[in-house]
N, C-alpha and C positions, 0 to 999 in steps of 0.2 A: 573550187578544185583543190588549191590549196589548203583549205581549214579540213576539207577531208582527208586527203592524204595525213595531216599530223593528228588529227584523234585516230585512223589504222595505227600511225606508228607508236603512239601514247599506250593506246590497246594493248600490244602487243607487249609493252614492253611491261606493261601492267599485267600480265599473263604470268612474262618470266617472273616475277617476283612476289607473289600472289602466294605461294606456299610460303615464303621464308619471313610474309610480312605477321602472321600470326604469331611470331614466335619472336618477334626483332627486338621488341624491349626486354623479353628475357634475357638474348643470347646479346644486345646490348650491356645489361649491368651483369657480366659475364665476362665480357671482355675489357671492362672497368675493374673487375677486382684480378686480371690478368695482369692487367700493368702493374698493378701492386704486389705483385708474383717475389719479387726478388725481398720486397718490404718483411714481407710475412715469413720468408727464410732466412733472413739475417736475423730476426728474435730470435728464433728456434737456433742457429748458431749461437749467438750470445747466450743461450740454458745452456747448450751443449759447451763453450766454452767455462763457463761459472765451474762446473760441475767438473771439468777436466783441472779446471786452477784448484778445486778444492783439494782434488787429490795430488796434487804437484806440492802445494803450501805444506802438505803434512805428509811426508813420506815412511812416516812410524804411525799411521791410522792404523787401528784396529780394525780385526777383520769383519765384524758386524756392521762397520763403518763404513768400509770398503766395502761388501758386498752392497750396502742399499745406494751408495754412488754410481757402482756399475750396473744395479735393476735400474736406478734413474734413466742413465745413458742410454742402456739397452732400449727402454721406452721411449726414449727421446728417436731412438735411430731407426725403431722397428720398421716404419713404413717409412723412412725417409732416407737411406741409408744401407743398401743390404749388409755389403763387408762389415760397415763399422758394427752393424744388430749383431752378424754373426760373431763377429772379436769378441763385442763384449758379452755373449751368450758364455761363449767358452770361458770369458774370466770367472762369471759367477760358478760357473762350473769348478775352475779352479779354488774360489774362496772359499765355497761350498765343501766342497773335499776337505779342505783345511781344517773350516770349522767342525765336520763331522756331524754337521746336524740334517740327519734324513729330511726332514721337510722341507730346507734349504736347496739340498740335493736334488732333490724331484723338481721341485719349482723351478730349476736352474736348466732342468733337462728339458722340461713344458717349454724354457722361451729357445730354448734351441730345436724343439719341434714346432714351433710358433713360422720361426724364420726360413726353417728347412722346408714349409710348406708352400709361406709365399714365395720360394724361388719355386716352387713346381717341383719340389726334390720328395716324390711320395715314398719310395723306399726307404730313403733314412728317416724321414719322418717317425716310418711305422718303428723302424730299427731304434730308435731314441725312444718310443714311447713303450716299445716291449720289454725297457730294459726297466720303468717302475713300477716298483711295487707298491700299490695304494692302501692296503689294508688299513695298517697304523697311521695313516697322514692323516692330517687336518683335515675337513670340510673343503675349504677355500682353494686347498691341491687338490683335492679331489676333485671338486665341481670346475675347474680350471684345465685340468684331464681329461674331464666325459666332453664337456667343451672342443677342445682341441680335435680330439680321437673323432667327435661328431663330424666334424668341420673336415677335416681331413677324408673321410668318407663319403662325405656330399661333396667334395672337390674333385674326388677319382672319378663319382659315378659321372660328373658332367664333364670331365677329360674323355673317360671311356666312350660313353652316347651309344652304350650300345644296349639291348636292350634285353639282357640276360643278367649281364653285369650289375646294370646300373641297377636295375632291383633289387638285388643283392644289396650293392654298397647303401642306397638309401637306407634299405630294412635295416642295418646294422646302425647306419650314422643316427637313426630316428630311437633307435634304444639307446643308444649315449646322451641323445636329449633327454629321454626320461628321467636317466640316471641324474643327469647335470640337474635340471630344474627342481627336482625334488630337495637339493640340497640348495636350492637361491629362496630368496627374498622377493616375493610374488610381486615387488615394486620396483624391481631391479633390473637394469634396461637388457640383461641378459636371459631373464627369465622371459621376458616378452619378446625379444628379437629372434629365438632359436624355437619358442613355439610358434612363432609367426613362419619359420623358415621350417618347420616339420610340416606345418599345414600346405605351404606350397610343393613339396615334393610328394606330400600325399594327394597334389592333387585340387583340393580345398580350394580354389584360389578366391572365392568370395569372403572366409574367416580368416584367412591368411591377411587380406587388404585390410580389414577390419583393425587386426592386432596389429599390424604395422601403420595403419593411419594414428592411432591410439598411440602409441610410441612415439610418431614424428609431432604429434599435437601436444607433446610435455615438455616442461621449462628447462628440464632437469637432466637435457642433451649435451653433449660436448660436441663439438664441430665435426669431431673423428666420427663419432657416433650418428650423428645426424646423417654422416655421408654414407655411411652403413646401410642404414633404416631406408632414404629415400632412393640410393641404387636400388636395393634389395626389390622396392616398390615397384621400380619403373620397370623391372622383368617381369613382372605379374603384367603389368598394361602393356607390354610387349609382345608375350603370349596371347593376351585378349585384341592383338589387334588393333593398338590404339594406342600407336605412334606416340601424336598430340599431347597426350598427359604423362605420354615417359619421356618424351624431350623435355617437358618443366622439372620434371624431378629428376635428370640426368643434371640441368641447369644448377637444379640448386644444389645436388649433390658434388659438382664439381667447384661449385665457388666454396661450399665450406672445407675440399680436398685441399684447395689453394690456400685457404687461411690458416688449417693445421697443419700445411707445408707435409702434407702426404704426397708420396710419391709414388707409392705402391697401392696403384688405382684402377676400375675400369673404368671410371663414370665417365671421362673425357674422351674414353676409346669405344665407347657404346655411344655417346652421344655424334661423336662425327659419324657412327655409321648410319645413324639416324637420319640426322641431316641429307647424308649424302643419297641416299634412297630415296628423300623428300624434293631433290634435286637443286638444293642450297649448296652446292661446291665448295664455294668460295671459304664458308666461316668452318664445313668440314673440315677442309684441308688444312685450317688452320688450327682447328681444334688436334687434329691428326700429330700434327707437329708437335705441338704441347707435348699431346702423349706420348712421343718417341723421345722427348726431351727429358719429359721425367723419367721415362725406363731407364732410358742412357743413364741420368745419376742415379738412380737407384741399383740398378747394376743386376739385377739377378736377372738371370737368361731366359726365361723362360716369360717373362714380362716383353722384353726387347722381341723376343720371337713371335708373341702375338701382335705388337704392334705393326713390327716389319710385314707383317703377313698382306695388314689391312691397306698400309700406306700407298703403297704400290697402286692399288685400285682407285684409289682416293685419287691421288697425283693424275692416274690417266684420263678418272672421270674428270677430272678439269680443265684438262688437254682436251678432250672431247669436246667439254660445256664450250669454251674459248673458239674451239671449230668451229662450233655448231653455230654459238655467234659472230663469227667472223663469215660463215656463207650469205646469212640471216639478212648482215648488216651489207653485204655485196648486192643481195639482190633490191634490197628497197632502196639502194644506193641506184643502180643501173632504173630503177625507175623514175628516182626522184630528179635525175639525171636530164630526165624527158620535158621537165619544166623550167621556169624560168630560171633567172641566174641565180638568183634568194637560192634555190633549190642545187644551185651547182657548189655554194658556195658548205651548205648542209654535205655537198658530199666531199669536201676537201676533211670536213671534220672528220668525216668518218673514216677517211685514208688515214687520218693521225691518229687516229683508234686503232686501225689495224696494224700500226707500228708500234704502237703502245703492246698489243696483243703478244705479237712476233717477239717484242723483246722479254714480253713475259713468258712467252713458251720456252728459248733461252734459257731464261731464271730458272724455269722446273728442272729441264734436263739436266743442269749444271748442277743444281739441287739435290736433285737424284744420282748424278754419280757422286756429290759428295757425300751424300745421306748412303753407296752402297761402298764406300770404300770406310767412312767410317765406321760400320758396322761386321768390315774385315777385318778391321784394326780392333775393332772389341774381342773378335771370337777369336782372335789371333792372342788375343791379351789375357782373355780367360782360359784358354787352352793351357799358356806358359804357367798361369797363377796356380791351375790344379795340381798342372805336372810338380811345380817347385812345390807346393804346398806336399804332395805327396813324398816328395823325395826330401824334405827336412825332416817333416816327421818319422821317418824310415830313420835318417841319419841319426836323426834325436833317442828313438827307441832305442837302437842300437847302442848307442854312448850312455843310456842311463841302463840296459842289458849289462856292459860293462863295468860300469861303477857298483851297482848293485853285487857281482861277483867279487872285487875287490873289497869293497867293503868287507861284506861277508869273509874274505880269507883271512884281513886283517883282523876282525873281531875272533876270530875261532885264535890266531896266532897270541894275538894279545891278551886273551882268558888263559894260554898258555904261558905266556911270559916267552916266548922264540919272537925274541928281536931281531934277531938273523935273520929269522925266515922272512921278516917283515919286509927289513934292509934289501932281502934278495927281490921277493915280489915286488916292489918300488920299480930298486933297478931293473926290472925286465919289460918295464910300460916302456914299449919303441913311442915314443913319439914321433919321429920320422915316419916312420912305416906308418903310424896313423894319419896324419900329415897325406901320406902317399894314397892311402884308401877314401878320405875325404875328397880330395882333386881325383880319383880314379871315377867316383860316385857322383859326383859331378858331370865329366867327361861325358858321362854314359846319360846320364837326364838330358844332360843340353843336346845331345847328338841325336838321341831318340826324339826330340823338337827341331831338328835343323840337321836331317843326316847329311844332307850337302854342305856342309859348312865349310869342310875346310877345302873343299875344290871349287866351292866358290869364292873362298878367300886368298886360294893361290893365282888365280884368275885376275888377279888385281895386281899382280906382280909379272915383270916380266922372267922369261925362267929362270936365269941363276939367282933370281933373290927370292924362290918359292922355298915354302915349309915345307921341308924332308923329315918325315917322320922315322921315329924307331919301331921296329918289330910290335913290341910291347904297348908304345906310348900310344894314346887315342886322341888327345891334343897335347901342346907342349904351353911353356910360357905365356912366350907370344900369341898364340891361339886363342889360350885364358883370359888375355887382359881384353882382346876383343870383343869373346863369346861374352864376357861380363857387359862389356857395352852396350853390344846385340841386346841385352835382354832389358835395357836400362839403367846398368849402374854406370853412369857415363863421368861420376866423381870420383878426380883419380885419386884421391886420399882414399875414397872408402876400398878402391879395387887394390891397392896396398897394402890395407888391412885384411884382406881378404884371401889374396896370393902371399903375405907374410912376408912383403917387399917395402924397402923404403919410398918416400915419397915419389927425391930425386930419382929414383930407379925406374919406376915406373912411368915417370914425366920421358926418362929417355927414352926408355922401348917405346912409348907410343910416339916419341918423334920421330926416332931410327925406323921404324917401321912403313911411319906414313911415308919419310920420306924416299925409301926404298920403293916405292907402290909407281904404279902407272899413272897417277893422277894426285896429287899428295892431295890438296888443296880441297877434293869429294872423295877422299877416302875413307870418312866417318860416314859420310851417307850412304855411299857402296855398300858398307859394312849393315846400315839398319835394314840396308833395302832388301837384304837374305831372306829369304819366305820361309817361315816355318812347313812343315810337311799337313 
């Protein structure tokens, strides 16, 4: 009675693990080059660092010099990096301009629709790539543009999914392939990866597996690349139905994502879906997590918003899975119960399982409100970065609007020889009053991100030490040195340079202030804890 009761529970438990065991030495040496996760990012920092000392050691480079520093970095950053990809897009943008060389220009514009794509940004994309003109360019921009413009079209039609549209977008994306391939090199892992990726949207999926098997089977892959080729693959066998051969090639696509320290991936957010449907929980959820880890750094929102999507489901199927064996292990417990002591002693273990369990359900939930606050603190953090980003460049327009008019009046004066008039135009630049329109322009961003600001910050104080505002004023001083907190700049050297106050000055007000408040001791945290709108 014995020896049968444990081949049932052997059975059984050979059941549960039965799908996850076909697949165990892959997702095995998967989670061995996981650990080495941090290994294979610290290179890629030490490029990205070389490359940032080159241009610190020589601050009189030229600008041919400079520009191929910042295509480096930009390369270095495109999938590993959003912000830093997009910074350095705009610098070649700016070198580009300098040097004045069209080809330069384009190409500079292509990696800033490159970046603007993988954040999910299809409007600007189309907006950056409307604005070149390929005629006169090289081959290389050119085939670089039908490229992009393809890719950008086959990305819409499979956002949209709808089935008017996406006709449309393909038809168009599949003539930028033409265009593109006729100017590559028939050996060139782009001329084969984007026929392979026209045959799949036409449809083809048998010639499509063909030219992408052909691709993944050459020596002459880089890791980026490879992880390309065999995603690309594993959606053809995902379509066909056959799981099993797109989980190996989600596997290998995501070890070599980890090894060129890409971050802007699906392969590890299609593979835990895989899993999780195959009813393997466990290495899901953990593969799940990766992928929310890499969006987080990589930072474009539109990456974080597909992950957040999945995770959620991931999390509760495990909560489920954990149920389900926690009832499982209750009832062959209440049976085994029935038998001798050996058998009572079998269900004391299983009570420590079930506390093992409970403390792991715990973990998730705790998990998940950190995993949904930190993902407030992101959208909270990209919200402010727009807004500012918006509202410098406005200030910045404006300020070179003005310099551009004075220039111009002093050159018109100076062709005249009226050095008076000059002497007068000078004296009539208020710097106060600009002073005054900077801090007004201000006021107005940060209030439009935090209109409750300052009644939540009078709220902190008991009434006679509250901010009485003027008529006019929309914050004051004091308000300022906060609001600058609020938003992060919590070094009071830099918020002195910024308000055009001394150090000590601003060491006082933030003393005077705290110590006027209801709480001196949590009145910097009071302060973060303000919600933006």
């Amino acid at each position: 009675m014995k020896s049968l009761v444990l081949n049932l529970f052997l059975l059984f438990i050979g059941c549960l693990s039965c799908a996850a065991q076909s697949h165990e030495g892959e997702i095995e040496k998967l989670k061995l080059v996981l650990n080495d996760k941090a290994h294979f990012d610290t290179q890629k920092q030490k490029r990205i660092d070389q490359l940032k000392a080159a241009l610190d050691r020589d601050p009189e480079l030229d600008l041919n010099a400079k520009y191929l520093i910042y295509l480096k970095l930009y390369n270095e950053y495109k999938s590993f990096r959003y912000d830093k990809a997009f910074y350095y897009a705009h610098q070649l943008q700016k070198v580009s301009n300098q040097l004045k060389d069209p080809a330069k220009i384009a190409y500079a514009k292509l990696k800033l629709g490159f970046i603007l794509l993988s954040s999910g940004m299809f409007k600007e994309t189309f907006d950056s790539l409307s604005t070149l003109r390929i005629k006169h360019l090289p081959d290389s921009v050119k085939r670089e543009y039908y490229f992009l413009t393809a890719r950008t079209y086959y990305d819409l039609a499979d956002f949209d999914k709808d089935d008017y549209y996406t006709r449309i977008y393909n038809t168009k994306a599949s003539l930028y392939v033409d265009s593109a391939i006729r100017l590559c090199d028939i050996h060139a892992f782009d001329y084969t990866y984007y026929s392979g990726l026209k045959l799949i949207k036409a449809g083809d999926l048998n010639n499509a597996i063909l030219k992408l098997k052909s691709l993944i089977s050459s020596n002459k892959l880089s890791e980026h690349q490879y992880a390309i080729a065999t995603s690309t693959l594993s959606d053809i066998y995902i379509q066909n139905n056959n799981p099993g051969i797109a989980i190996s090639l989600l596997v290998e696509a995501s070890i070599a994502d980890i090894k060129s320290s890409t971050k802007e991936a699906a392969a590890m957010l299609n593979l835990a879906q895989l899993l999780n449907k195959r009813s393997n929980i466990q290495d899901a959820y953990l593969f799940i997590r990766e992928a929310m880890d890499d969006a987080v750094y990589y930072g474009a929102r539109q990456r974080k918003v597909q992950v957040s999507a999945i995770l959620p489901v991931i999390a509760s199927a495990r909560i489920l899975h954990e149920q389900e064996q926690k009832r499982m292990l209750f009832f062959y417990s209440s049976l085994l119960t029935l038998l001798s002591i050996t058998i009572i002693v079998f269900a004391v273990i299983i009570y420590k399982q079930l506390k093992k369990i409970k403390a792991s359900d715990k973990l998730i939930v705790r998990s998940n409100a950190e995993l949904r606050l930190t993902i407030e603190k992101l959208n909270e953090a990209e919200k402010i970065k727009e807004e500012y980003i918006g509202y410098y460049l406005n200030v910045i327009s404006d300020h070179m609007n003005k310099l551009e008019k004075i220039k111009f009046s002093i050159e018109q004066r100076l062709t005249t020889k009226k050095f008076d008039e000059i002497k007068i135009l000078v004296g009539n630049i208020n710097l106060k009053k600009e002073r005054e329109e900077l801090f007004s322009n201000f006021d107005k961003a940060f209030l439009k991100l935090f209109p409750n600001f300052v009644t939540e910050f009078n709220a902190l104080f008991p009434a006679e030490h509250q901010v009485k505002l003027l008529q006019h004023q929309l914050l004051n001083t004091d308000l300022r040195i906060f609001a600058l907190i609020r938003l992060g700049v919590n070094d009071t050297d830099k918020v002195a340079r910024i308000l055009e106050y001394s150090l000590s000055t601003i060491y006082n007000y933030r003393t005077r202030i705290k110590n006027k408040s209801n709480n001196p001791d949590g009145f910097e945290a009071a302060i973060m804890a303000i919600r933006a709108v």
